[in-house]
C-alpha positions as CSV (number, residue, x, y, z in Angstrom):
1,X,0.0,0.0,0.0
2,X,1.0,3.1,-0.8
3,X,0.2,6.8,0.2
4,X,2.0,10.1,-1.1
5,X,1.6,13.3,1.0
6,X,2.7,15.7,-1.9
7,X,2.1,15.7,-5.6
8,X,2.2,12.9,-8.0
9,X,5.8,11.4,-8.8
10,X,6.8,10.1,-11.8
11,X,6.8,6.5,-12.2
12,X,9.2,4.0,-13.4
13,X,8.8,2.5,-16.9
14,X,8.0,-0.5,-15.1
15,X,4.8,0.7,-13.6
16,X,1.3,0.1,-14.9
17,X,0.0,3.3,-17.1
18,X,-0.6,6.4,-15.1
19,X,-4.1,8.0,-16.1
20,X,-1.9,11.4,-16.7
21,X,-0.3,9.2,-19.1
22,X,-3.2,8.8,-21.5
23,X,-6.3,10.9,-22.5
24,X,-8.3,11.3,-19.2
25,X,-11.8,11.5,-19.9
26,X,-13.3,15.1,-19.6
27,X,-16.7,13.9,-18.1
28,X,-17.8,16.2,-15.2
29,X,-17.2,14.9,-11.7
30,X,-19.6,12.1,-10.2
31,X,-21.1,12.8,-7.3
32,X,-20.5,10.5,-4.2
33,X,-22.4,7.4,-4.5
34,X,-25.0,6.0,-2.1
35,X,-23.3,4.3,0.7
36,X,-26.3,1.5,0.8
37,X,-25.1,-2.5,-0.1
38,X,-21.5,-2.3,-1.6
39,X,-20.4,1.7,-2.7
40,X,-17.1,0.8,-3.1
41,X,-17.4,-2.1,-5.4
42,X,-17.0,-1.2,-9.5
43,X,-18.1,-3.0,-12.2
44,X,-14.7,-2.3,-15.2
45,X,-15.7,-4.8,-17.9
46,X,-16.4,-1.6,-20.4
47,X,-12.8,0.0,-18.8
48,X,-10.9,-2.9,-19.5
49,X,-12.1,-3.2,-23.3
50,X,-9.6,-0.6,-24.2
51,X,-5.8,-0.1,-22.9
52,X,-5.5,3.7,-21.6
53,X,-9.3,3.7,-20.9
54,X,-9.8,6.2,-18.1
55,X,-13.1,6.9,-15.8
56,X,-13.5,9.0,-12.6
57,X,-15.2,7.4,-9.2
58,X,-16.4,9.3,-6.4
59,X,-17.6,6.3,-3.8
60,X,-18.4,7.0,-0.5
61,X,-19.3,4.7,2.7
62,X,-19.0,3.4,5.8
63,X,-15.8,0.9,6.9
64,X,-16.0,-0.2,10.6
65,X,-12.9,-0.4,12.7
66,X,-10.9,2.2,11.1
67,X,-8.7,3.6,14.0
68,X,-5.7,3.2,16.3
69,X,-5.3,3.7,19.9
70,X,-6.2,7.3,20.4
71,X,-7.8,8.2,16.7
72,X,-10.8,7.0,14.9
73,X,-12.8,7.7,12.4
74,X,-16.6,8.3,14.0
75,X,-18.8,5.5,13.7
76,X,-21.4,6.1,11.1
77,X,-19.3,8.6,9.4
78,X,-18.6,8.1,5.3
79,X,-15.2,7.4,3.8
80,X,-15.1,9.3,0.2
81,X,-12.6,7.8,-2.6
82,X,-12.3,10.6,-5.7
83,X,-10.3,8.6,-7.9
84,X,-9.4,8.1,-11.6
85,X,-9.3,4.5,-13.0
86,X,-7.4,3.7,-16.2
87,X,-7.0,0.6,-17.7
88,X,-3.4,-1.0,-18.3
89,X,-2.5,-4.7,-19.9
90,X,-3.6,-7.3,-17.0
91,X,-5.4,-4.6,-14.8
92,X,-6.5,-1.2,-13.5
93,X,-4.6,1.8,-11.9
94,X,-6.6,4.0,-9.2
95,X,-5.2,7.6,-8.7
96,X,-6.8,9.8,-6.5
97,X,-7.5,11.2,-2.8
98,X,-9.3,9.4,0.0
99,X,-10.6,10.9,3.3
100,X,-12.3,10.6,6.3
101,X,-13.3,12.5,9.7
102,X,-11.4,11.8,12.7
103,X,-11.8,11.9,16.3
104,X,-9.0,11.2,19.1
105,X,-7.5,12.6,22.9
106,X,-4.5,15.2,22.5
107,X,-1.6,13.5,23.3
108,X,-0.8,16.2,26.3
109,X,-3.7,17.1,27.9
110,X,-6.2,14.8,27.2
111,X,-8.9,16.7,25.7
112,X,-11.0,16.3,22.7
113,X,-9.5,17.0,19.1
114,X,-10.7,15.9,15.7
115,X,-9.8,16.8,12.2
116,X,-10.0,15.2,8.2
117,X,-7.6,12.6,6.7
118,X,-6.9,12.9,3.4
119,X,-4.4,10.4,1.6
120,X,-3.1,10.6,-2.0
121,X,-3.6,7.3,-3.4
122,X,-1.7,5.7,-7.0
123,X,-3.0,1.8,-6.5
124,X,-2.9,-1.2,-9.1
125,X,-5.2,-3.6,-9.4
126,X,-4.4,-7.3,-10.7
127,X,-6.1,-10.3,-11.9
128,X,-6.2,-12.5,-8.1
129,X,-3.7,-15.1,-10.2
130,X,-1.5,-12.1,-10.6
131,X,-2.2,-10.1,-7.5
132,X,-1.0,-13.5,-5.7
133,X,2.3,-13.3,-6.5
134,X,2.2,-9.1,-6.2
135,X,2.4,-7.8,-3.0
136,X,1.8,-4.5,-4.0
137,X,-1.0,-5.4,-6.3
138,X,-5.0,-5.2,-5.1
139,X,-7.1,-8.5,-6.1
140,X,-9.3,-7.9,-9.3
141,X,-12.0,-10.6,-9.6
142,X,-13.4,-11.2,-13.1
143,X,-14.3,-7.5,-14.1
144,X,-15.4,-6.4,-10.6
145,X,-12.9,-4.4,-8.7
146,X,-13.5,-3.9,-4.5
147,X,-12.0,-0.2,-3.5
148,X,-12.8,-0.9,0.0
149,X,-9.6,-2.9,1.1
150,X,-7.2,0.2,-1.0
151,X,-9.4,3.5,1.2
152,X,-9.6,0.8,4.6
153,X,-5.6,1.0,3.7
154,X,-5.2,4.6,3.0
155,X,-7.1,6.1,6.0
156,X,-5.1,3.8,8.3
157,X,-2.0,4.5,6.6
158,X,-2.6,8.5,7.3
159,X,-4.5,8.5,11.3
160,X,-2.5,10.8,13.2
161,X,-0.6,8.8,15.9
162,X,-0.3,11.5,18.5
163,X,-2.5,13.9,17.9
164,X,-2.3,17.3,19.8
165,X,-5.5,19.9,19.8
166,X,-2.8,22.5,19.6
167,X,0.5,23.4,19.5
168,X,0.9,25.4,22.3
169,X,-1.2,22.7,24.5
170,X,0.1,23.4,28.0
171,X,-0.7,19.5,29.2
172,X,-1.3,18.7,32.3
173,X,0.2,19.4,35.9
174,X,2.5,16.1,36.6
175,X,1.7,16.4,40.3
176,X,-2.4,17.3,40.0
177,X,-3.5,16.7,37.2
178,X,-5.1,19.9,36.7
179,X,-5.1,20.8,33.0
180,X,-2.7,23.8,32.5
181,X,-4.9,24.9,28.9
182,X,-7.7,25.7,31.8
183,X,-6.1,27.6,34.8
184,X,-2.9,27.6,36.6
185,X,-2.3,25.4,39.5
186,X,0.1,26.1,42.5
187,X,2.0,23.3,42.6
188,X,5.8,23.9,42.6
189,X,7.9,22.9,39.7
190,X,9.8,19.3,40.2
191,X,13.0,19.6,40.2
192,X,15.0,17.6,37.7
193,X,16.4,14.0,39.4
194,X,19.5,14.0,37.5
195,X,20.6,16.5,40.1
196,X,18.6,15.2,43.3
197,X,21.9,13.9,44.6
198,X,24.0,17.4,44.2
199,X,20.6,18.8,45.9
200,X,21.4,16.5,49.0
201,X,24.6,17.7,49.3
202,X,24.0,21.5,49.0
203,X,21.6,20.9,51.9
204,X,23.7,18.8,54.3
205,X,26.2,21.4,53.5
206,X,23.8,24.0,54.8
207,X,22.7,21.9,58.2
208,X,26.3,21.2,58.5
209,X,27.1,25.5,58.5
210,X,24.3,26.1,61.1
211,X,25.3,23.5,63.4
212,X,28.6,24.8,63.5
């Protein structure tokens, strides 16, 4: 699986076509399809009649399970693939963008953040025969081609890890927990324990001086 954050790259002459490669077609963009039985399965019998075919998608749906420990995408919310498909000897190539919603606890304080995924996608599909010994290659059975498994990847690919609902989050207080975003608690600053021992010192120095 792969996902690009920045523009397109050029590919290697060993690549399946790129749709930028051939005529794309100039039909208007599709809107989102209904997420009801299967949105992200295509039907590319009339793509795969002629080499350097090209067709825009715009799927959209639901995929359960798409998160990692502190991110998510909501539950209920639709996944939108706007991809191109073009048609190559012994398969298809999807370029495009997917995204999502997500929601997920800053990484410092704790608190409720939530932004959009979106992943730059450049996927080939490959008869299963093929796509067995491919790793890189998605499955294409008959002339039916299932995006789900390529956006499941994407989104997952691009969740932010450690999310933070700002830059400047102040976290929270090691010793109360209070949440320094909030207000300003009164508890002293720990000192650093790399120099508790030198501390020690300094102090029995002191008692030693008064005693005396």
């Amino acid at each position: 699986m792969r996902t690009e954050s920045g523009p397109q790259g050029a590919h290697s002459p060993t690549d399946p076509a790129d749709p930028t490669d051939s005529e794309v077609s100039s039909e208007p963009a599709a809107a989102p399809r209904p997420t009801a039985g299967k949105p992200f399965l295509v039907q590319v019998a009339a793509l795969r009649r002629r080499t350097g075919a090209t067709r825009h998608e715009v799927r959209q749906g639901v995929i359960a399970g798409l998160g990692a420990v502190a991110v998510a995408v909501p539950a209920g919310s639709p996944v939108v693939a706007d991809l191109t498909l073009s048609s190559y000897p012994g398969g298809v190539m999807a370029v495009g963008l997917v995204s999502a919603p997500w929601i997920g606890e800053c990484r410092r304080c704790g608190g409720p953040v939530e932004g959009t995924v979106t992943a730059r996608v450049r996927e080939h599909y490959a008869p299963v025969e093929a796509a067995c010994v491919d790793d890189d290659a998605y499955p294409l059975t008959g002339d039916e081609l299932d995006l789900e498994p390529l956006v499941r990847d994407a989104v997952l690919l691009d969740l932010p890890l450690a999310p933070l609902c700002s830059e400047e989050c102040l976290g929270l207080c090691p010793q109360c927990g209070a949440n320094r975003n909030l207000a300003a608690c009164a508890c002293a600053t720990p000192g650093d324990p790399r120099w508790s021992a030198l501390d020690a010192l300094r102090h029995r120095d002191l008692g030693d001086g008064d005693f005396a």
